[in-house]
N, C-alpha and C positions, 0 to 999 in steps of 0.2 A: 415259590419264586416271586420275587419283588420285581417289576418291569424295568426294567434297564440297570439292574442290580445281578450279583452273580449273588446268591449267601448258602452259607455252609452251618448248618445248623448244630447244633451239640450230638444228636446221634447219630449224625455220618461225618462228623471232623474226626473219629479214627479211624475210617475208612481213607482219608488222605494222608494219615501221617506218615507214613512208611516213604511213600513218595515225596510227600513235601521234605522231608527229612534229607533224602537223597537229592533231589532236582528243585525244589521252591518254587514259587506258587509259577514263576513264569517257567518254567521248568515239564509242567502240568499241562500248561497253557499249548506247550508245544506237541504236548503228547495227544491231546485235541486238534489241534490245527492238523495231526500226522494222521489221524484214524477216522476226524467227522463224529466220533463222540462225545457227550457229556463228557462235564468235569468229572461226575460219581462215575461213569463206567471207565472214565480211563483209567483213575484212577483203580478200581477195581482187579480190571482186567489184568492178566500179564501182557507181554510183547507180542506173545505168538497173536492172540487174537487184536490186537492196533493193528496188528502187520496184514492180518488177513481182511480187517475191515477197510484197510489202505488199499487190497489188492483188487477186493469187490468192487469198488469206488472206482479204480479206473478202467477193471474190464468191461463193468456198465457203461461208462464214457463213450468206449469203444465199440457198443453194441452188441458183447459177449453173453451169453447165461451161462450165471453161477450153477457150478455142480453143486450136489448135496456134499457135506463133509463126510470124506470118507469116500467117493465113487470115484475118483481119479487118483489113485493108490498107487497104480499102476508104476508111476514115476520113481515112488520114495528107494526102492532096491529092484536088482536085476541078478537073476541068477548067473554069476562069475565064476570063475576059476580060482583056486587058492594063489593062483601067482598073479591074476589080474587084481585079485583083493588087498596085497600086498603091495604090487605095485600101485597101488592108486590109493587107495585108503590110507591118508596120512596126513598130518595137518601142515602146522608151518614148521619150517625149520628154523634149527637153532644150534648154533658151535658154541662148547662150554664155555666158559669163561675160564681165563688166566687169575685165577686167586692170588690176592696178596696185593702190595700198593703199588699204585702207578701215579708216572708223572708225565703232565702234558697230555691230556686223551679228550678230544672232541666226539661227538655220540652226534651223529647223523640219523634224523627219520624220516621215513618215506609220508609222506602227508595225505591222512586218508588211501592206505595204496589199496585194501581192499576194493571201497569203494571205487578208487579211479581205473582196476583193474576191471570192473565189473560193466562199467561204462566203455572203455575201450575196446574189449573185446568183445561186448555188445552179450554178454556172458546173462542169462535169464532159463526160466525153468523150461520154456518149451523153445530153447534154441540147441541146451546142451542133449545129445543124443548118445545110444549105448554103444555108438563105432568112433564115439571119441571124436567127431566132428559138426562145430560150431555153426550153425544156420545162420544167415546173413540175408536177412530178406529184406526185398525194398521197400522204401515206405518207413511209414510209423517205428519208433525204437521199440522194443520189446518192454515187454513189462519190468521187469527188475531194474535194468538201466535207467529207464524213465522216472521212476521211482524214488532211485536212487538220486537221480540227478539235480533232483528240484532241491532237495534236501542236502546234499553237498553244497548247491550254491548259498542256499540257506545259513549252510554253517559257516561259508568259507566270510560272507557278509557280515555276520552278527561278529566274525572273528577282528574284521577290519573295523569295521563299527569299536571297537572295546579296544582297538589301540590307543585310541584317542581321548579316553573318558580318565578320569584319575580313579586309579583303585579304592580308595575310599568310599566313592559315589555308589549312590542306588542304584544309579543308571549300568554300571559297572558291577555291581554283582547281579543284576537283572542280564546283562549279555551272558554272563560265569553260565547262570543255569542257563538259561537257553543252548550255550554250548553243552551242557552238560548233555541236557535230555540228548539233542541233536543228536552227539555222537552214541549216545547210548544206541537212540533208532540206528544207526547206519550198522552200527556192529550188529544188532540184531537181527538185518535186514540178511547180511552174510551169514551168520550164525543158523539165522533157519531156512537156510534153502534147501538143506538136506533132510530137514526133520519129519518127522512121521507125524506130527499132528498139523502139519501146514496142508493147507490143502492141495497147494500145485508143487509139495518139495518134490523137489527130483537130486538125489544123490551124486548126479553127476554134475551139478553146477559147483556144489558144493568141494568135492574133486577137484574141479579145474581149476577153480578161482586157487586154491591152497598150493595145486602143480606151479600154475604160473608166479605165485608167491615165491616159489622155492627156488624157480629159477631167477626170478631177480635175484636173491639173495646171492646166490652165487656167481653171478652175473657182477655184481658190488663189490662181491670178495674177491674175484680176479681182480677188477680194477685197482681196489685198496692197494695189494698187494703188487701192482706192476710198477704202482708209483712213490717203492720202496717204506709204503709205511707200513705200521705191524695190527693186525687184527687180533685184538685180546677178548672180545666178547660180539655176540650177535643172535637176535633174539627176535625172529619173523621180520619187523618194516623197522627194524634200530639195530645200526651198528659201531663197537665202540674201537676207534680208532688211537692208536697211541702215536703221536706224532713224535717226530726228533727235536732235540731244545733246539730251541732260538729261532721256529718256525711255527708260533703260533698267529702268527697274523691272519687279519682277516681275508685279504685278497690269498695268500696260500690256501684257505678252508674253501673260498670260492671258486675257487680255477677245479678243484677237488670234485665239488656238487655240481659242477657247469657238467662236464664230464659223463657223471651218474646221471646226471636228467639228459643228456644225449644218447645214452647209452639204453637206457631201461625206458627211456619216455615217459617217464614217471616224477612228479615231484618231489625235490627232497630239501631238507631243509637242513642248517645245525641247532641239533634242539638243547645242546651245551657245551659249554668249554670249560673243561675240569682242569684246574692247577694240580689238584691231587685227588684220587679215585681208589676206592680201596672195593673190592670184587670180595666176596663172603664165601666160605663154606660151608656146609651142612652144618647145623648144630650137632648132629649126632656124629658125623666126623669128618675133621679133617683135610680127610683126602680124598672129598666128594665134591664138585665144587654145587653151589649155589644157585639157582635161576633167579633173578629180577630180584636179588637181595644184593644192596651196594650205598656206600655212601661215600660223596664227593665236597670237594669245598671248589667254585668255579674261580677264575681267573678274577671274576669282578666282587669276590667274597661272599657269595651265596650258598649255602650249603642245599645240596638236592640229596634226598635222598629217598630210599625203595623196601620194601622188604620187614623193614625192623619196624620197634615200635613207636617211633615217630607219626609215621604212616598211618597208624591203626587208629579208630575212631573211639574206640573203649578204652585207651590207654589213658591211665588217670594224669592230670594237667602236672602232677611232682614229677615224674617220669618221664613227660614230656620235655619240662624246663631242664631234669637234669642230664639228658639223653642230650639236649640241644648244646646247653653248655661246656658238655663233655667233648662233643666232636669239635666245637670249636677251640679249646682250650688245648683238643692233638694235635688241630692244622693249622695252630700258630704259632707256626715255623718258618723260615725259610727257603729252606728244602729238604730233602729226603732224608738225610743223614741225622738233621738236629730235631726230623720228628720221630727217628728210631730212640735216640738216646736223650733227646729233652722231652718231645712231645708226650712220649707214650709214659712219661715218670712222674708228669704232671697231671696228667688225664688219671692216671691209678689213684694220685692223692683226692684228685676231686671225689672218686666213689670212694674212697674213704669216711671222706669230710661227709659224704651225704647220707650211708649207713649210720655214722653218730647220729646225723642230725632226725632220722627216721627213728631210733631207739632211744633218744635224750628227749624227743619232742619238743614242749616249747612252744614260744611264740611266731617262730620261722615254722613251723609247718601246721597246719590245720585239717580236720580229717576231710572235710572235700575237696581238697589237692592229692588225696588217695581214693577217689571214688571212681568204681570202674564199672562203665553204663555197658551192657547189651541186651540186645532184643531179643525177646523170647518168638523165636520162630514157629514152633508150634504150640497147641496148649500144650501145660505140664504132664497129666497123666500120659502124653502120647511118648515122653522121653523114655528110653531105656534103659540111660545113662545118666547118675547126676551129677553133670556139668556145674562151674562154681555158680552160674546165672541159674540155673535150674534150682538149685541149693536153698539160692536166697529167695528164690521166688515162690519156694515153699515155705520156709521160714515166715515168708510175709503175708501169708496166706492166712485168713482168719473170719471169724462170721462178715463182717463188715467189707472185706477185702479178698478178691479172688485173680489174682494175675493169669491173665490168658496171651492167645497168640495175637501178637502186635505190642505188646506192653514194653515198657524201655524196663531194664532191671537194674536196680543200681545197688552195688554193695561194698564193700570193706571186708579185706583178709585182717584177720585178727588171729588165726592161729592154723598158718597153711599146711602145718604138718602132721592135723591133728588124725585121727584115724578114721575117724567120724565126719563124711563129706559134709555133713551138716552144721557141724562146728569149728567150722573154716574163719 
């Protein structure tokens, strides 16, 4: 350590990169400021143990002593009945989605609802109890809540803070990670309250935070529907609304949320306004629909999309450009009609034109605008299976060269159909 210096030496800079990769340096920063550890153990660590050195940090505040890990177990299950397992063990819900294209459809989400559900009903590991009622004691907020709370306001700050910055700036994507980690911690915070390696999980927090979840939802879905609009998708704290034309204004989408936040007491926001939205089905068929696979072009010409491989971090940059170009070149159109019979005859010729352009080669395309990066998650001999990253990362393997877990893998299909996983 250099005095008033942080440095990260050559043999523990792969020990961060996995996280610098996902969240960036301020990103890291926040996962310290969440747990009271070093940079190297945060990074190190997973979530459950930040969470648990978060939780020790404030019961010592409080003048509690930590149990040993492992002696207060007691919480994580309770012996139930198969219809009390059923009724209660379930997560968040979800109504399929209506496949196929849609016009005019605003996607409302509840902001933070976990979290602001966990703070309201004051929801923590020694409040929830096995008769399914919630302890309310005076005084001091319980542990989860409190928890949670600093770190909501945390995010909600850093969020107001980055309206103002221009995207460009450092300072701007310095808030991005900060939000990133942030929300990472809050979802974990929920994520293991049930868990059996947490010290104080208790399965019923975890229970009721998801019951109460389900009841907003349906709580939304009455409203939606009283105020004659159509719910064609809904997916835990997002619901995708398809409104009637010539009512997409903003004071309609508002009077809508004013509503939902009186009704549920919950935040909610619009997190888009799709001109056109098109809901996916299975690749494998058909007439299954899709979860959180969708892609839209919004009112103000931005394209959002979920699922496919736009989205994906390995997906080679040609793929990219030409996935991007392709949705735009369908939803510009008009409307619905001239993107059945114009759009979709335009869009077919583009992947024409770009299969030539992948088999003619040339000057227009270069082999690392085909190079498809991922991370070897364990070392190699641990696979059992050889995946195309697993493939190449034996291929690369040599006196000189030994790729293990953590390493980015980066390769090229040259011959995907060959028989021999190896010479792919």
């Amino acid at each position: 350590w250099v005095r008033g210096r942080l440095t990260i030496s050559d043999k523990t800079a792969g020990r961060y990169s996995s996280v610098l990769d996902r969240f960036g340096f301020a990103g890291l920063i926040e996962l310290c400021r969440f747990s009271f550890l070093t940079l190297d153990l945060a990074a190190k660590y997973g979530m459950n143990r930040l969470i648990d050195s978060r939780n020790c940090y404030e019961l010592i505040q409080r003048g509690y002593v930590i149990p040993k890990r492992g002696s207060s177990s007691n919480n994580h299950e309770h012996i139930r009945t198969i219809e009390e397992l059923v009724s209660n063990d379930r997560g968040g819900m979800i109504i399929s989605p209506q496949t196929g294209l849609h016009e005019n459809v605003i996607v409302l989400d509840y902001d933070n609802e976990y979290a602001n559900l966990i703070i309201n009903h004051n929801l923590s590991y020694e409040t929830a109890t096995l008769n399914e009622k919630i302890k309310n004691e005076a005084g001091s907020k319980a542990l989860l809540p409190a928890v949670v709370e600093k770190f909501l306001n945390r995010r909600i700050y850093f969020e107001e803070i980055s309206k103002g910055l221009p995207e460009e700036s450092r300072e701007y994507l310095w808030c991005q990670q900060r939000l990133d980690s942030l929300k990472n911690i809050l979802v974990c915070l929920y994520g293991t309250t049930g868990s059996i390696w947490n010290r104080y999980g208790n399965v019923r927090v975890f229970e009721e935070i998801n019951r109460l979840s389900r009841e907003v939802l349906i709580k939304t879905k009455d409203v939606v529907q009283r105020s004659g609009h159509e719910l064609i998708y809904a997916d835990t704290d997002s619901v995708f609304i398809k409104v009637p034309n010539g009512t997409t204004t903003a004071d309609h989408h508002e009077k809508l949320v004013m509503i939902l936040r009186r009704d549920t007491g919950l935040p909610i926001s619009v997190e888009h306004n799709f001109r056109y939205l098109v809901l996916l089905p299975l690749e494998a068929s058909e007439k299954i629909e899709a979860l959180k696979q969708y892609y839209g072009i919004t009112h103000e010409g931005r394209l959002v999309v979920r699922g496919i491989e736009i989205r994906r971090h390995d997906t080679p940059k040609f793929i990219k450009e030409f996935q991007t170009e392709l949705l735009s070149t369908l939803f510009d159109c008009k409307d619905v009609k001239e993107i059945i019979d114009k759009g979709y005859e335009n869009a077919l010729l583009l992947v024409t034109k770009a299969i030539d352009k992948i088999m003619l080669g040339g000057q227009d395309i270069i082999q690392d605008d085909l190079v498809i990066s991922k991370l070897l998650g364990q070392d190699i001999i641990k696979y059992r299976s050889l995946f195309p990253h697993v493939s190449a990362a034996i291929q690369l393997s040599n006196k000189d060269k030994h790729p293990s877990k953590g390493d980015t893998i980066k390769y090229i299909y040259i011959d995907s159909q060959h028989k021999n996983p190896l010479c792919r």
